[in-house]
Biopython code that builds the backbone (N, CA, C, O; Angstrom):
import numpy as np
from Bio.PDB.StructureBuilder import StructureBuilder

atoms = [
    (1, "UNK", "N", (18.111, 0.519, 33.140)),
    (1, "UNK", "CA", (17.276, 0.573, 31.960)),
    (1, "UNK", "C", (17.382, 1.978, 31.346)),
    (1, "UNK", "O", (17.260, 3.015, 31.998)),
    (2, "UNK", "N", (17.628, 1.905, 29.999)),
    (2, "UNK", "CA", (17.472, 3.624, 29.477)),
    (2, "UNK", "C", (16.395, 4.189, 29.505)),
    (2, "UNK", "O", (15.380, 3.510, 29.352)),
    (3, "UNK", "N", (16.322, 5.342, 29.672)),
    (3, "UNK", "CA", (15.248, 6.216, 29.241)),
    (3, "UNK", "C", (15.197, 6.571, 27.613)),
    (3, "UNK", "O", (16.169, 7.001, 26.991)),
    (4, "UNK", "N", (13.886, 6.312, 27.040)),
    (4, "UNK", "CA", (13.220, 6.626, 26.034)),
    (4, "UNK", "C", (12.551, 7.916, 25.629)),
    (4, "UNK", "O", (11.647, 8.115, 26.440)),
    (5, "UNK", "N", (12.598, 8.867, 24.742)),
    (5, "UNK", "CA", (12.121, 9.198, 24.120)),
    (5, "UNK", "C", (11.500, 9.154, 22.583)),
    (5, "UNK", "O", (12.248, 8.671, 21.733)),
    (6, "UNK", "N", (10.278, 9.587, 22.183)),
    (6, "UNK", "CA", (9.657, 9.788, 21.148)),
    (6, "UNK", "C", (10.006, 10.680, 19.960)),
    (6, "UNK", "O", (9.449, 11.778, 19.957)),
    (7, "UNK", "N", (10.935, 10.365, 18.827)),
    (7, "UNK", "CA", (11.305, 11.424, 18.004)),
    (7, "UNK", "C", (10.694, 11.050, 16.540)),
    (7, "UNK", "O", (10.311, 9.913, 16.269)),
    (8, "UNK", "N", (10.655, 12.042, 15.714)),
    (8, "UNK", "CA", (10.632, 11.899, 14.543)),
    (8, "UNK", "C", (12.084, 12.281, 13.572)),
    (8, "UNK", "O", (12.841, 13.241, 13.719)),
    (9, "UNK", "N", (12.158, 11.093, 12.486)),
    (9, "UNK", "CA", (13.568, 11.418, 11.999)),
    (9, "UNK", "C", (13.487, 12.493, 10.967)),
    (9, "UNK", "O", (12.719, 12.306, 10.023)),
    (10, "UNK", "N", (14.280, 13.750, 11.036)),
    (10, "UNK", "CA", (13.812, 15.048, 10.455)),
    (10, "UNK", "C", (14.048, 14.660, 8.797)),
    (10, "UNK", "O", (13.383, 15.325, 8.002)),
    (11, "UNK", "N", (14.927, 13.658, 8.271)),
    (11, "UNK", "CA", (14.679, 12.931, 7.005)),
    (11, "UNK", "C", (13.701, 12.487, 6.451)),
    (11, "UNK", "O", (13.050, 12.919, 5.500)),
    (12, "UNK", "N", (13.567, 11.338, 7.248)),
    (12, "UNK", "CA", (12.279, 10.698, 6.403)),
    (12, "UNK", "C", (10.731, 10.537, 7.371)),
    (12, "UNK", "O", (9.679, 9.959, 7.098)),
    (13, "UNK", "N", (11.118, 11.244, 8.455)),
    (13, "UNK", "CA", (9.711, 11.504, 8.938)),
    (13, "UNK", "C", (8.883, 10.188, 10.222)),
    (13, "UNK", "O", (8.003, 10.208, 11.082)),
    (14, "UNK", "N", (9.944, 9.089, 9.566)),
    (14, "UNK", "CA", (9.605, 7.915, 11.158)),
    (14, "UNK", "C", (9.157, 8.541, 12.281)),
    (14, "UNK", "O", (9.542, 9.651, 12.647)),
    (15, "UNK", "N", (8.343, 7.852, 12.846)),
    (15, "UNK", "CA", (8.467, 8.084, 14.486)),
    (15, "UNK", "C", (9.110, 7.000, 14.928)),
    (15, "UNK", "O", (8.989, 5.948, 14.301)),
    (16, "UNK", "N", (9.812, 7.059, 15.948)),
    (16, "UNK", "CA", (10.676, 6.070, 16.676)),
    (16, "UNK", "C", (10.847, 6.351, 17.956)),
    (16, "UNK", "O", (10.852, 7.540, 18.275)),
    (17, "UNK", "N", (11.061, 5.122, 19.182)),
    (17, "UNK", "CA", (11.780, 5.505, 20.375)),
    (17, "UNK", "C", (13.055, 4.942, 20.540)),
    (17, "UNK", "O", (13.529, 3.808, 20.475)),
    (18, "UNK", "N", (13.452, 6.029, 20.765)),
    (18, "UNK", "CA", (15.485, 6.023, 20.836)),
    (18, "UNK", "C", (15.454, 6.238, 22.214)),
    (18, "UNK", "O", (14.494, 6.670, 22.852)),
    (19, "UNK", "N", (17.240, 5.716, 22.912)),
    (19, "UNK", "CA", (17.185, 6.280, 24.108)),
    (19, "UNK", "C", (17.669, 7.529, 23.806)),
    (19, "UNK", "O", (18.100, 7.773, 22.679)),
    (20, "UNK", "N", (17.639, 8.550, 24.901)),
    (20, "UNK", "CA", (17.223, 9.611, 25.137)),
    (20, "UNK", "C", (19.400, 9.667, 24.972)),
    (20, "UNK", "O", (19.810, 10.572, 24.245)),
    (21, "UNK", "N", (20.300, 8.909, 25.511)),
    (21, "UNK", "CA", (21.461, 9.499, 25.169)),
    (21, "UNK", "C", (21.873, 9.806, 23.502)),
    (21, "UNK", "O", (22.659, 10.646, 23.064)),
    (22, "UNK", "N", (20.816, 8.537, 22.563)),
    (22, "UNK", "CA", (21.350, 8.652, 21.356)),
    (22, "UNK", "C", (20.866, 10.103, 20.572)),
    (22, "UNK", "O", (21.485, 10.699, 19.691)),
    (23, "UNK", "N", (19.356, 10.519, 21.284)),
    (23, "UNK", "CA", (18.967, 11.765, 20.693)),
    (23, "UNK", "C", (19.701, 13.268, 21.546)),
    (23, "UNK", "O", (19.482, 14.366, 21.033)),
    (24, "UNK", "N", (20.422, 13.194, 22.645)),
    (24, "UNK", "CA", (21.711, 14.380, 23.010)),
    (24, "UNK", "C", (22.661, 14.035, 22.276)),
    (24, "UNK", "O", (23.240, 15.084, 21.989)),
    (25, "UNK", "N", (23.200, 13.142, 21.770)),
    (25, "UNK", "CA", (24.693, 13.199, 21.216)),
    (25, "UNK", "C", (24.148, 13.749, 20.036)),
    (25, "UNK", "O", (25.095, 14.468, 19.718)),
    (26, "UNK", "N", (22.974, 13.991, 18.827)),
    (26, "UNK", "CA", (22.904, 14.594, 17.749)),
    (26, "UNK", "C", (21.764, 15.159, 17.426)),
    (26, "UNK", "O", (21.346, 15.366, 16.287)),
    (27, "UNK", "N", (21.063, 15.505, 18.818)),
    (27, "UNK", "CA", (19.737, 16.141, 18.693)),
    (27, "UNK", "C", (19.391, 17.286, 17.234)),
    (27, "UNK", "O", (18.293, 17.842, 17.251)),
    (28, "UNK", "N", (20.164, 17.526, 16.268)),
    (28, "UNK", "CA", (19.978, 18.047, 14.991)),
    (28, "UNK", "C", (19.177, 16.883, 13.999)),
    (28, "UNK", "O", (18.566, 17.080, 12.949)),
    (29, "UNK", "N", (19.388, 15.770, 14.642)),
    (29, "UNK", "CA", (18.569, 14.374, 13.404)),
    (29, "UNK", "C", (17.569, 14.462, 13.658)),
    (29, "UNK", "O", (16.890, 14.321, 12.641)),
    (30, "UNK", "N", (16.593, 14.747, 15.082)),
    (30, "UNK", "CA", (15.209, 14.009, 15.514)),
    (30, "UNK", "C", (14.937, 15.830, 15.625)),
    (30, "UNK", "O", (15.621, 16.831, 15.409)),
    (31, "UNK", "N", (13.407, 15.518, 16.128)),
    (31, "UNK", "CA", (12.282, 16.101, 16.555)),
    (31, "UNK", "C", (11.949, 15.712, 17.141)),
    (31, "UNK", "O", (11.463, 14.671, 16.699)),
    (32, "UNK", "N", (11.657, 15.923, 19.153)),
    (32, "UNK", "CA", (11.127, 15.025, 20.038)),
    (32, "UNK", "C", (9.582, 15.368, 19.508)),
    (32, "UNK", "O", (9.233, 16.195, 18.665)),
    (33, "UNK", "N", (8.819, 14.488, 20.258)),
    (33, "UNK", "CA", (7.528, 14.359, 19.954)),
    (33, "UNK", "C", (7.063, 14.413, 21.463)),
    (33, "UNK", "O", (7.754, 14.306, 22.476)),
    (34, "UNK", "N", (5.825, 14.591, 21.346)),
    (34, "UNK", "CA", (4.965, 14.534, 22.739)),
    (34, "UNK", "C", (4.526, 13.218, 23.213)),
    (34, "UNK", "O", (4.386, 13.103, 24.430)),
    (35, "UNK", "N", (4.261, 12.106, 22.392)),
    (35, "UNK", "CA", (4.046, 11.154, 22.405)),
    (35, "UNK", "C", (4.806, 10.057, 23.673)),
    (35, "UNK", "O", (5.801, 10.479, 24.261)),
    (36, "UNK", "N", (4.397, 9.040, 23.919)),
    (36, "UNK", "CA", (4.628, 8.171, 25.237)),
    (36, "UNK", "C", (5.695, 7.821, 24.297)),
    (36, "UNK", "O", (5.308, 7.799, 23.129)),
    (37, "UNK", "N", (7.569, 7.396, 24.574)),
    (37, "UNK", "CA", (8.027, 6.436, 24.152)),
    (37, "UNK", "C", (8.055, 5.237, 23.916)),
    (37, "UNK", "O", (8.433, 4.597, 22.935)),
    (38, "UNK", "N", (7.486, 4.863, 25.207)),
    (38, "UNK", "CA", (7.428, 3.475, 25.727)),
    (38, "UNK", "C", (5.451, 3.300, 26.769)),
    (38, "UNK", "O", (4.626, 4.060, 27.276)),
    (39, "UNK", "N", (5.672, 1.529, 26.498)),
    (39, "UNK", "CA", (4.409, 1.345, 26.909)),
    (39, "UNK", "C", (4.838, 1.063, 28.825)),
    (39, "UNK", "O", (5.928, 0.815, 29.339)),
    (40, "UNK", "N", (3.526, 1.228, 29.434)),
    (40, "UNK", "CA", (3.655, 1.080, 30.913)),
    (40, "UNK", "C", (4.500, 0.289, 31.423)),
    (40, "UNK", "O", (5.100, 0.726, 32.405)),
    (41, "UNK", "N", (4.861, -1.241, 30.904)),
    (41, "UNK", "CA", (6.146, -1.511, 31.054)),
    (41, "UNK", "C", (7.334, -0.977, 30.772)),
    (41, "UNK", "O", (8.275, -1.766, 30.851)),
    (42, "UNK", "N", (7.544, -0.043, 30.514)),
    (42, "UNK", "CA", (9.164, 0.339, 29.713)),
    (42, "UNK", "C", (9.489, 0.095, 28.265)),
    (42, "UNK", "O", (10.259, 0.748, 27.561)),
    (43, "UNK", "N", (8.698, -1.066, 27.909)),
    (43, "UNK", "CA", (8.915, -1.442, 26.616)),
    (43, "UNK", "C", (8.954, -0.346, 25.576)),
    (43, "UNK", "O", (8.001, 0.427, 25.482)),
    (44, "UNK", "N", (10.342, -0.209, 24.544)),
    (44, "UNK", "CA", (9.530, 0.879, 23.835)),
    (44, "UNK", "C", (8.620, 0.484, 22.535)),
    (44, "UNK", "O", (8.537, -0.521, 21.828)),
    (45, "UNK", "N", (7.908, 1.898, 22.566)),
    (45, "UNK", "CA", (7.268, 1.721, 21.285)),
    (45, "UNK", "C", (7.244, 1.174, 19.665)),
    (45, "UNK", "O", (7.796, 2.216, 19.311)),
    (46, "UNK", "N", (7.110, 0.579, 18.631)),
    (46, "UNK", "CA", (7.280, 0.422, 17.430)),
    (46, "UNK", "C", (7.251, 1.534, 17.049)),
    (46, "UNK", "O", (6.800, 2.507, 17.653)),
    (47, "UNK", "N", (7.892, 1.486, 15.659)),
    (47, "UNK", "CA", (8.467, 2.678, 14.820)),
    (47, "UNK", "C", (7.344, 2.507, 14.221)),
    (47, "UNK", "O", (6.802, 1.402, 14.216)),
    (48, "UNK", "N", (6.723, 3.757, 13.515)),
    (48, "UNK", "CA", (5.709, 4.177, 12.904)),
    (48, "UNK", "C", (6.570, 4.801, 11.370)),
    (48, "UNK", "O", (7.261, 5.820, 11.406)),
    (49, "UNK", "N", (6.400, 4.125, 10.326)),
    (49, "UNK", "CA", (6.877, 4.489, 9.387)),
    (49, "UNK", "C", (6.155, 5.390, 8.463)),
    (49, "UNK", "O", (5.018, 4.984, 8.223)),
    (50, "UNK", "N", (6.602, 6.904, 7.657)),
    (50, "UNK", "CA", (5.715, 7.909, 7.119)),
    (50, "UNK", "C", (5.777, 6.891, 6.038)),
    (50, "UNK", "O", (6.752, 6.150, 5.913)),
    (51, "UNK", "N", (4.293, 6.835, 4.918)),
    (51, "UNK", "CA", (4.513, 6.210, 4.093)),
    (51, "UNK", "C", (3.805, 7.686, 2.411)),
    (51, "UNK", "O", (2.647, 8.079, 2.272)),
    (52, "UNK", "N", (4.449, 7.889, 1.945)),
    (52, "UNK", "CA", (3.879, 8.963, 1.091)),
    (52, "UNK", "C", (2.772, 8.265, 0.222)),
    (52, "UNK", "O", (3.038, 7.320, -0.522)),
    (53, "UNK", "N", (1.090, 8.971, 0.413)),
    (53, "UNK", "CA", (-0.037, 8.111, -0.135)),
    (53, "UNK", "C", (-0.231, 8.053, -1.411)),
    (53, "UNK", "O", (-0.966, 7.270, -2.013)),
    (54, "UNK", "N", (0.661, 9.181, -1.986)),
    (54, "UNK", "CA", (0.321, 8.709, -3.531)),
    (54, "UNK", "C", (1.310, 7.783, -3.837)),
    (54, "UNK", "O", (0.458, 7.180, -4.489)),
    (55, "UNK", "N", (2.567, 6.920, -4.021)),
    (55, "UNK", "CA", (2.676, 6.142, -3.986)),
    (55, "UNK", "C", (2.520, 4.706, -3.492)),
    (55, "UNK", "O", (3.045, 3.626, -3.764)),
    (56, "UNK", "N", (1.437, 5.209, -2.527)),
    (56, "UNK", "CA", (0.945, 4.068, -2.113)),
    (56, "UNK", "C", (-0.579, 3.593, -2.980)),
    (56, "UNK", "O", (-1.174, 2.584, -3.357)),
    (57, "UNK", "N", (-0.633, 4.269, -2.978)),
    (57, "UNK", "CA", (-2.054, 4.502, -3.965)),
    (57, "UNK", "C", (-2.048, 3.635, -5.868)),
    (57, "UNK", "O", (-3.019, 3.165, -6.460)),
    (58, "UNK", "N", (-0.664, 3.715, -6.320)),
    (58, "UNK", "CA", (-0.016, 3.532, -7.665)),
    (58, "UNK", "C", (0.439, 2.201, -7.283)),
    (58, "UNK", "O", (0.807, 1.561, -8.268)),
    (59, "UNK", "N", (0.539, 1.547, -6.134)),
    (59, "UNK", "CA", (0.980, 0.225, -5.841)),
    (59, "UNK", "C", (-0.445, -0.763, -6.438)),
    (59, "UNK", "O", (-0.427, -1.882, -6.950)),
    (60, "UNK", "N", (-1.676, 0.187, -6.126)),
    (60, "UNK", "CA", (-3.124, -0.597, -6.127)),
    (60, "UNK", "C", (-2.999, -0.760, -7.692)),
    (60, "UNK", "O", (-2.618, 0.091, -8.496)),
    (61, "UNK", "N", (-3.408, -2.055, -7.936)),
    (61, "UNK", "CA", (-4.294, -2.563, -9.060)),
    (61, "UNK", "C", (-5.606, -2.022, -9.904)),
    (61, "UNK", "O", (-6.596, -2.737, -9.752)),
    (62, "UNK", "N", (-5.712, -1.330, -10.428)),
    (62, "UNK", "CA", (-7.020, -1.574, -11.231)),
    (62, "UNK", "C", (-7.901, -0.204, -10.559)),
    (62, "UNK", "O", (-7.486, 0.794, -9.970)),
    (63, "UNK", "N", (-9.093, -0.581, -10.879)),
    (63, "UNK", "CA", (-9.974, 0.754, -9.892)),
    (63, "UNK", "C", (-10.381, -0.055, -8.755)),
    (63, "UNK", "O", (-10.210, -1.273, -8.810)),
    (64, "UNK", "N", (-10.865, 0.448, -7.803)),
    (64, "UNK", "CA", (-11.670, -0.171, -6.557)),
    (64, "UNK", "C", (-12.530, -0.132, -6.700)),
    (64, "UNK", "O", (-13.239, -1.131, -6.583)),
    (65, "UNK", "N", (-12.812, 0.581, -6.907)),
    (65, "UNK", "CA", (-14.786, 0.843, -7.463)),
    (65, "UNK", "C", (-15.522, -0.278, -8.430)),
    (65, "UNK", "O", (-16.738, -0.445, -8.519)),
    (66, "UNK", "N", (-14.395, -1.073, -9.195)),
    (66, "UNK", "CA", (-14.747, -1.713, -10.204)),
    (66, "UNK", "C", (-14.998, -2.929, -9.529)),
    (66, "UNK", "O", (-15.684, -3.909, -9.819)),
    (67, "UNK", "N", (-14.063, -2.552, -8.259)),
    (67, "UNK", "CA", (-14.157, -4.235, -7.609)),
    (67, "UNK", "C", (-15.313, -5.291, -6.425)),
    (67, "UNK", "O", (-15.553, -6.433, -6.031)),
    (68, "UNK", "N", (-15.820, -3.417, -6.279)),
    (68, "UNK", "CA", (-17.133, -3.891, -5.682)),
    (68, "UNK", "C", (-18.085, -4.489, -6.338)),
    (68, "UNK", "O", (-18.458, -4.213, -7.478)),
    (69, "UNK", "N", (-18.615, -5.555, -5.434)),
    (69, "UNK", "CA", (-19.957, -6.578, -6.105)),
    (69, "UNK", "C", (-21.821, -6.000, -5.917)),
    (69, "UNK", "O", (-22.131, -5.709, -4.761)),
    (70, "UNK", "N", (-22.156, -5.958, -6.239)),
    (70, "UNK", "CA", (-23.402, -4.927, -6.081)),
    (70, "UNK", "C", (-24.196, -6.591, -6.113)),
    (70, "UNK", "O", (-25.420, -6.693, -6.021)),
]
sb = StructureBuilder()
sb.init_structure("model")
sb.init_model(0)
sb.init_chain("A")
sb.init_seg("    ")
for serial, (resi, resn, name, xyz) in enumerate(atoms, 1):
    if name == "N":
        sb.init_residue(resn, " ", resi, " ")
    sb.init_atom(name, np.array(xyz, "f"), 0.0, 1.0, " ", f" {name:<3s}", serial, name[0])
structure = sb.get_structure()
């Protein structure tokens, strides 16, 4: 079974678990992280995608405020 580590991609900012040979062959792409790779089984972790909030924000419709019911 590989060993996992926790990196962030120095591009776009993901967290991900890679095995640990793919982050030595180009350790210039990632940023290890402190974070668990993998859960108590071995399993690794889901990728955590950076999402930038002001475009996430411009996706929303309308005001929110407007949408509350009093």
């Amino acid at each position: 079974m590989d060993e996992f580590v926790r990196v962030a991609d120095k591009e776009t900012g993901h967290h991900m678990s890679i095995p640990k040979a793919r982050f030595d062959a180009d350790p210039t792409l990632w940023r290890e992280l402190k974070s668990d790779a993998t859960y108590a089984d071995g399993t690794p972790r889901p990728a955590k995608y950076k999402t930038d909030v002001s475009t996430e924000a411009t996706k929303k419709s309308g005001n929110q405020a407007a949408d509350i019911k009093e």
